[in-house]
C-alpha positions as a Markdown table, in Angstrom:
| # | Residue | x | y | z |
|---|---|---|---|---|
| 1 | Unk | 35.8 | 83.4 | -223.7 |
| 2 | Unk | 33.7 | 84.1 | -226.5 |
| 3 | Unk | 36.6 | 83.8 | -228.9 |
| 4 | Unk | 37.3 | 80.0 | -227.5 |
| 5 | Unk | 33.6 | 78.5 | -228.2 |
| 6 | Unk | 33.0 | 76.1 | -230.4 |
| 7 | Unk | 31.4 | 77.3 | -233.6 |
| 8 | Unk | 27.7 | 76.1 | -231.8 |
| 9 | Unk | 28.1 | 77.6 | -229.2 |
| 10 | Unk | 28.9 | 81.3 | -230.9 |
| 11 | Unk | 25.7 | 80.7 | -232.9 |
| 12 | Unk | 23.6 | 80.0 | -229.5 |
| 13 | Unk | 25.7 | 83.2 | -228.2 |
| 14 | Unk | 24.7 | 85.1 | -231.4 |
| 15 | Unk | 21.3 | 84.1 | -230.9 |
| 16 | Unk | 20.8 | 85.1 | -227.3 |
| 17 | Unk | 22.4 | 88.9 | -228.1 |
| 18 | Unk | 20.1 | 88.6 | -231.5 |
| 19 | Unk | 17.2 | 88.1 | -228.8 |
| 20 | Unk | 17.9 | 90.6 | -226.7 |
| 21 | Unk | 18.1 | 93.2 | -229.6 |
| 22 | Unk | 15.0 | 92.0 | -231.2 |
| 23 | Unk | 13.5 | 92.7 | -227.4 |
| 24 | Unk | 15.1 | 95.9 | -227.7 |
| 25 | Unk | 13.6 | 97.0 | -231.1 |
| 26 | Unk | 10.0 | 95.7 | -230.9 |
| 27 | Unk | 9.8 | 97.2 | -227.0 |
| 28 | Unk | 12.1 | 99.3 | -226.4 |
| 29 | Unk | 12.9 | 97.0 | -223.2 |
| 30 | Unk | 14.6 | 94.2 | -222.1 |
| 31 | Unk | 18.3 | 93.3 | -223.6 |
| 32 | Unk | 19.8 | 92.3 | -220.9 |
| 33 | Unk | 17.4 | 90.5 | -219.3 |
| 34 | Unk | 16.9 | 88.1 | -222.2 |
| 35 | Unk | 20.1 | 87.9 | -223.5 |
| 36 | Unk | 22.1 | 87.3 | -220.2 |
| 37 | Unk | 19.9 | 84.0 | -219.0 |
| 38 | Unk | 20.1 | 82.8 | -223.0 |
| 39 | Unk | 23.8 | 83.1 | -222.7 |
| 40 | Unk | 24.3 | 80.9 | -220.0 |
| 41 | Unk | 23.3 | 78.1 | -222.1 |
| 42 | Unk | 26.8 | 78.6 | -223.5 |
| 43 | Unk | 29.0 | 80.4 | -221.5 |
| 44 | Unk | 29.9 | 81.1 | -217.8 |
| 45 | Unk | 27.2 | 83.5 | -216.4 |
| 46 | Unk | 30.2 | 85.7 | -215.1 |
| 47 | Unk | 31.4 | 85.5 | -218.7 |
| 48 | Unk | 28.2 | 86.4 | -219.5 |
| 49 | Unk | 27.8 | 89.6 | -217.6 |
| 50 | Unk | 31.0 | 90.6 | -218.7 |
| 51 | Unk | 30.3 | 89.8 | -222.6 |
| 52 | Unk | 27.0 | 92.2 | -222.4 |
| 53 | Unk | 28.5 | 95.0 | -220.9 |
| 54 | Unk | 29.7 | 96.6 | -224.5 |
| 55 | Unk | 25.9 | 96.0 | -226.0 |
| 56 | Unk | 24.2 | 97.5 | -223.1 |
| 57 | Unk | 26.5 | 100.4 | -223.0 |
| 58 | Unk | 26.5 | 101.5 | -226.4 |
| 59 | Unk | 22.4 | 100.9 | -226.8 |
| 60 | Unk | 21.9 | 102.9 | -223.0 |
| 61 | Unk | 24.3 | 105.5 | -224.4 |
| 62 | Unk | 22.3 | 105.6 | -227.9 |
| 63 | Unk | 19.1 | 106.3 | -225.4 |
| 64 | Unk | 20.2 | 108.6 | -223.2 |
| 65 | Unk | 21.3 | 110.9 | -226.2 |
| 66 | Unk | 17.8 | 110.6 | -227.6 |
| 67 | Unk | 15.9 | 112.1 | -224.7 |
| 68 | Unk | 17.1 | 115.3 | -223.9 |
| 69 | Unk | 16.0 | 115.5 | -220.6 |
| 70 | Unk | 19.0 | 114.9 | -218.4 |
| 71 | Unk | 18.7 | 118.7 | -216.1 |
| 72 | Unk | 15.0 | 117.7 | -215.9 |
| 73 | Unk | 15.7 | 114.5 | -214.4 |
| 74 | Unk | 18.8 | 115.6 | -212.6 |
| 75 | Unk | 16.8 | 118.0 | -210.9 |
| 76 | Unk | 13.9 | 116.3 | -209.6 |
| 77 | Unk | 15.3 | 112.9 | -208.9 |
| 78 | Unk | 18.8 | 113.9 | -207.9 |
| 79 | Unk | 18.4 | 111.6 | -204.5 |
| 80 | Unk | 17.4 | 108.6 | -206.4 |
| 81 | Unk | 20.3 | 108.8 | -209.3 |
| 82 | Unk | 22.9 | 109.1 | -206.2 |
| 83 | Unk | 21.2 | 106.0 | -204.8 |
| 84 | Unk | 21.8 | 104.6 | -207.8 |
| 85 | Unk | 25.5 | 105.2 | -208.1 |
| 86 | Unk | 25.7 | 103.7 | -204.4 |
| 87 | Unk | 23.9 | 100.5 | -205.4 |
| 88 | Unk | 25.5 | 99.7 | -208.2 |
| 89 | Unk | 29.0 | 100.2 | -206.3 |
| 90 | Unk | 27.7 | 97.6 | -204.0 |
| 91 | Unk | 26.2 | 95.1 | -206.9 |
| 92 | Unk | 29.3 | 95.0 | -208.9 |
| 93 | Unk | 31.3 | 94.2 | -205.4 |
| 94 | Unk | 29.0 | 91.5 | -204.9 |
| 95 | Unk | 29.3 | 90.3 | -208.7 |
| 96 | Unk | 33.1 | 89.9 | -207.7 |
| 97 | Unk | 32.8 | 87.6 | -204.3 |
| 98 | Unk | 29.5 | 85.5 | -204.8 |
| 99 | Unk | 29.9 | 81.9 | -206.6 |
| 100 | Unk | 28.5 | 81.1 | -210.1 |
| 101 | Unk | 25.7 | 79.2 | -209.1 |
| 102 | Unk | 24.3 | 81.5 | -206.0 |
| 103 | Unk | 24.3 | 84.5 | -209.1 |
| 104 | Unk | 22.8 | 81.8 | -211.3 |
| 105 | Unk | 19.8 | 81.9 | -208.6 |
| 106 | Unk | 19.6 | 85.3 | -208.0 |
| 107 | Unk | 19.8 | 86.1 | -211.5 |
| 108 | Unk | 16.7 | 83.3 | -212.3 |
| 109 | Unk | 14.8 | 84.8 | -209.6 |
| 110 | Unk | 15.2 | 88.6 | -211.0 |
| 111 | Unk | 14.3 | 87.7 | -214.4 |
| 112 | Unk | 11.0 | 85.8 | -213.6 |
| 113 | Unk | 10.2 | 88.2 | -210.9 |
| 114 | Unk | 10.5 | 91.2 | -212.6 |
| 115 | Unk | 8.8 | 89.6 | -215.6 |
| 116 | Unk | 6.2 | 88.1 | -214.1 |
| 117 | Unk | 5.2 | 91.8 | -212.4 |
| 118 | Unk | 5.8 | 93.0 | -215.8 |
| 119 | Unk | 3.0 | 90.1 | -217.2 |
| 120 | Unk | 0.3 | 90.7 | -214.4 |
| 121 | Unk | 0.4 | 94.3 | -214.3 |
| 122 | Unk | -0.9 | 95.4 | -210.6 |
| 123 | Unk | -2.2 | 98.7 | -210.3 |
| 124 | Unk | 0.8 | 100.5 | -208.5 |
| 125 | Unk | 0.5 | 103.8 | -206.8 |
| 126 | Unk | 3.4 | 105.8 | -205.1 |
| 127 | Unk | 1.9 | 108.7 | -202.8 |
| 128 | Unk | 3.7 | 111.7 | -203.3 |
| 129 | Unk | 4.6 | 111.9 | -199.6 |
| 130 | Unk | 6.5 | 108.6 | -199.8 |
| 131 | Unk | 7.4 | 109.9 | -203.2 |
| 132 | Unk | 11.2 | 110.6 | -201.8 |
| 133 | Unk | 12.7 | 108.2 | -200.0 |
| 134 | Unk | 11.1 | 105.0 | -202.0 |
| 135 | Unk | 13.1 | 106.4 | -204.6 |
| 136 | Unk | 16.2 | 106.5 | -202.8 |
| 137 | Unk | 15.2 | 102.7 | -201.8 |
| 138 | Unk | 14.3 | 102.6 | -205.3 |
| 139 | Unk | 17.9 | 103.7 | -206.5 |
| 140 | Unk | 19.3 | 101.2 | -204.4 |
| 141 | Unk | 17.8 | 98.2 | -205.6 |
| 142 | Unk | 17.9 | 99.2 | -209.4 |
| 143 | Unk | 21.7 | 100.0 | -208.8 |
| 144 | Unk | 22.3 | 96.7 | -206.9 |
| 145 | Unk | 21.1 | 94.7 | -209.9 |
| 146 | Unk | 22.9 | 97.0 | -212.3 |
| 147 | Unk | 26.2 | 96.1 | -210.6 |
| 148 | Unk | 24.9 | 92.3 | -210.2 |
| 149 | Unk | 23.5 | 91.8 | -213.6 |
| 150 | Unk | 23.1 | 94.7 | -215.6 |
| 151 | Unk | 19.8 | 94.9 | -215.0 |
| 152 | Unk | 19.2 | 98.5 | -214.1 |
| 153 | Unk | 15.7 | 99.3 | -215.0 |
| 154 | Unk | 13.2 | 97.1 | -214.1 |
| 155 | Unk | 12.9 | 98.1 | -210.2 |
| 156 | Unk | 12.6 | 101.9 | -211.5 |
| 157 | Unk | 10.7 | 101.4 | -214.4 |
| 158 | Unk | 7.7 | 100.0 | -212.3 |
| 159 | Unk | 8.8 | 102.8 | -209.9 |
| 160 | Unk | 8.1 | 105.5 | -212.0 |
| 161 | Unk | 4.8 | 103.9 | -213.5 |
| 162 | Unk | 3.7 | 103.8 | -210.3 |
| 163 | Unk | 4.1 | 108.0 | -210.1 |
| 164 | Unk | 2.2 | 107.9 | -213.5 |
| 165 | Unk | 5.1 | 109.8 | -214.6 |
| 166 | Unk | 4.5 | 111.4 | -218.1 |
| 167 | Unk | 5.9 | 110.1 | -221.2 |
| 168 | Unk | 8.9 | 112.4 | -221.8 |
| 169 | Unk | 9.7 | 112.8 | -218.1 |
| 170 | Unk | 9.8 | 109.2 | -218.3 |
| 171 | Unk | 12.3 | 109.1 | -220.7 |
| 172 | Unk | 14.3 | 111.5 | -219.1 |
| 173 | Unk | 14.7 | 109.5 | -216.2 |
| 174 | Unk | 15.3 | 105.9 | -217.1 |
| 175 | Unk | 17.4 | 107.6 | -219.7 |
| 176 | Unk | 19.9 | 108.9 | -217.0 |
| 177 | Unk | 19.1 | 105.9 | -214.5 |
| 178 | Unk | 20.8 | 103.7 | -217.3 |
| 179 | Unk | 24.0 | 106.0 | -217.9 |
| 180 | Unk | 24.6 | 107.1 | -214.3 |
| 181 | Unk | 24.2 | 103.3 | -213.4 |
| 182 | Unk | 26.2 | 101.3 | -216.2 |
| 183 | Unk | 29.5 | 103.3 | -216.5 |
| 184 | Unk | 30.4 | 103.3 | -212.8 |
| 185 | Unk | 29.5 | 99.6 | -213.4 |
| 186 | Unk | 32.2 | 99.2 | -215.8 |
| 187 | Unk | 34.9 | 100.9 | -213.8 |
| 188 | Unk | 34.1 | 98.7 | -210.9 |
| 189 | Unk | 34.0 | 95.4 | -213.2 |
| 190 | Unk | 37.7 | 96.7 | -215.1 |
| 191 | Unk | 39.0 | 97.5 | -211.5 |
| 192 | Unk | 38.1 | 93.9 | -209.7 |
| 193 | Unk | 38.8 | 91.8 | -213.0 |
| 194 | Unk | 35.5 | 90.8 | -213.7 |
| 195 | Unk | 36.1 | 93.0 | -217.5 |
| 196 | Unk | 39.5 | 92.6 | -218.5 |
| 197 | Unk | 41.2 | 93.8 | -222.0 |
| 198 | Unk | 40.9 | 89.9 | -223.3 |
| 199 | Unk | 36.6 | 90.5 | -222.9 |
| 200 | Unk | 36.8 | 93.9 | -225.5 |
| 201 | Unk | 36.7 | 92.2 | -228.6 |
| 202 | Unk | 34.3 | 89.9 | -227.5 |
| 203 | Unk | 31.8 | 92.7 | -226.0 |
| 204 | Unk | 32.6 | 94.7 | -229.2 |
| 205 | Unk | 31.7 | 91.9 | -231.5 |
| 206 | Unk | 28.4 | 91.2 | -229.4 |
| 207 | Unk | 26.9 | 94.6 | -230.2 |
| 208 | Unk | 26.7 | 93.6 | -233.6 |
| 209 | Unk | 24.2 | 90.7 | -233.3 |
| 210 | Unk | 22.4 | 92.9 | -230.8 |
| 211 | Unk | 22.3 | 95.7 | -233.2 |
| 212 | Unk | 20.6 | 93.4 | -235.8 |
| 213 | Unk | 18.6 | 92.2 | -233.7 |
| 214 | Unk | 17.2 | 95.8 | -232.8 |
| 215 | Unk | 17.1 | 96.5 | -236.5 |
| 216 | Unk | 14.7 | 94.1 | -237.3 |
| 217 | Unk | 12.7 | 94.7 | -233.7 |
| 218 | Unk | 12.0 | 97.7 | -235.1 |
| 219 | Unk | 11.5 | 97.1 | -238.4 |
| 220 | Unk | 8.4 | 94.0 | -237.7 |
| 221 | Unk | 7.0 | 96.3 | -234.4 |
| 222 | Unk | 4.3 | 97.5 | -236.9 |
| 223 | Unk | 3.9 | 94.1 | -238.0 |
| 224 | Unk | 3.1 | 92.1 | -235.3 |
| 225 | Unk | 0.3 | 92.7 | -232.4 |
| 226 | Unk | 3.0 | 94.0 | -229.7 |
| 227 | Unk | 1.0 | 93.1 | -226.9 |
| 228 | Unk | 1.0 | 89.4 | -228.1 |
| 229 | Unk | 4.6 | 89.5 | -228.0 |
| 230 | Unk | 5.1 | 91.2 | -225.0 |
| 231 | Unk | 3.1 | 88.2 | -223.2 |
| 232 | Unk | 4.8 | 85.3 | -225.1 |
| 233 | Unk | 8.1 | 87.1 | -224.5 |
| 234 | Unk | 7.4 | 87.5 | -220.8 |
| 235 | Unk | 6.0 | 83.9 | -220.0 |
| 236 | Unk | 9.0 | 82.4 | -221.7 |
| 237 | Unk | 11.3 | 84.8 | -219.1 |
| 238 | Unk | 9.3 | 83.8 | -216.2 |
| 239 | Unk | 10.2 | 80.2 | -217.8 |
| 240 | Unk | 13.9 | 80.8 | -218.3 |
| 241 | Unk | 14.3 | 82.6 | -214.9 |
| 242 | Unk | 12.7 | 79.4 | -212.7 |
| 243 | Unk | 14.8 | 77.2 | -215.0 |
| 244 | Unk | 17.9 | 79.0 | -214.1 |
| 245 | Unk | 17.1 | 78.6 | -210.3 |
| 246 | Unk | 16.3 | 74.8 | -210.7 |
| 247 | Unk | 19.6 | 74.7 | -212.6 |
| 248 | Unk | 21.1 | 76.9 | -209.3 |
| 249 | Unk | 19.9 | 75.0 | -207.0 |
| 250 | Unk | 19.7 | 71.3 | -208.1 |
């Protein structure tokens, strides 16, 4: 595991989580879905998963205790946070039985599809009479690829822009999304072996890269034009993502 790599391959490791915690800081968005197709360049993408579970926990954690929002939340999208719990059940199952280069697809075409939404920004609309079960459909998918990859919030994210859902509801909501969604995950991934006791040190020692990373995400946010980097950072995922799936498939 992380421990084993040759001292060039922990600085590419390093420099994915930095990546994803730079992401983090500047947007507010995006670890895993940076730093998980960046660390396949150096380790197994099952490896992978495994090693970012400790960053994303801690940082989702972090979030959901800055909201404040959880009853509000609870309360209104109770349907989709149960859908979320199913999906991700079902993702980390999958996680356990698919091969390393059919999740090396599907994880390339998640990160340049959801990134390339991201970059062309449609005008979605949810009607509120479809408001329901989309976000039980909604749940499923964003708890799928929670269990699959970590990657929890993009499906619900665009969901809930699409309900031009005020800021601190917002909040609220992707807040609990995140924790309801990644510490089920865990239990499944400890339970089927995909997160065993040698991956703790490793995932420990990744939050720290990913935590200076954030550090200096925040610190050059008021430094930089942030919708520039939110397009660079975006094409180069679209990028990465098709590259993974050439890799995948060829």
């Amino acid at each position: 595991m992380l421990l084993d790599l040759s001292p060039l391959m922990l600085l590419a490791a390093a420099t994915a989580l930095f990546a994803g915690g730079l992401s983090k800081g500047v947007l507010g968005v995006g670890l895993p879905m940076i730093a998980l197709p960046l660390l396949y360049t150096s380790v197994p993408i099952r490896e992978g998963v495994a090693l970012m579970y400790g960053p994303v926990l801690i940082m989702n954690v972090w979030q959901t205790f800055q909201g404040g929002y959880f009853l509000m939340a609870l309360r209104k999208f109770w349907p989709m946070m149960v859908a979320v719990v199913a999906g991700t059940w079902l993702g980390a199952k999958t996680l356990v039985g698919i091969d390393s280069q059919t999740l090396q697809v599907i994880v390339g075409i998640t990160v340049a599809g959801f990134s390339l939404v991201n970059l062309l920004q449609p005008k979605l609309s949810v009607p509120a009479r479809h408001a329901l079960w989309l976000s039980i459909v909604v749940g499923l998918i964003g708890g799928f690829f929670g269990g699959l990859t970590l990657f929890i919030g993009p499906a619900v994210i665009m969901f809930l822009v699409a309900l031009r859902t005020q800021k601190d509801e917002f909040i609220g909501i992707i807040a609990l999304v995140y924790l309801l969604g990644i510490i089920p995950t865990g239990i499944i991934y400890a339970a089927e072996g995909v997160l065993r006791a040698e991956h703790i040190v490793p995932t420990l020692l990744a939050c720290v890269p990913v935590f200076v990373g954030m550090l200096a995400g925040q610190w050059i946010r008021g430094r930089i034009n942030e919708e520039t980097f939110r397009k660079v950072l975006l094409i180069a995922l679209v990028l990465i993502g098709l590259n993974m799936v050439r890799q995948g498939l060829f």
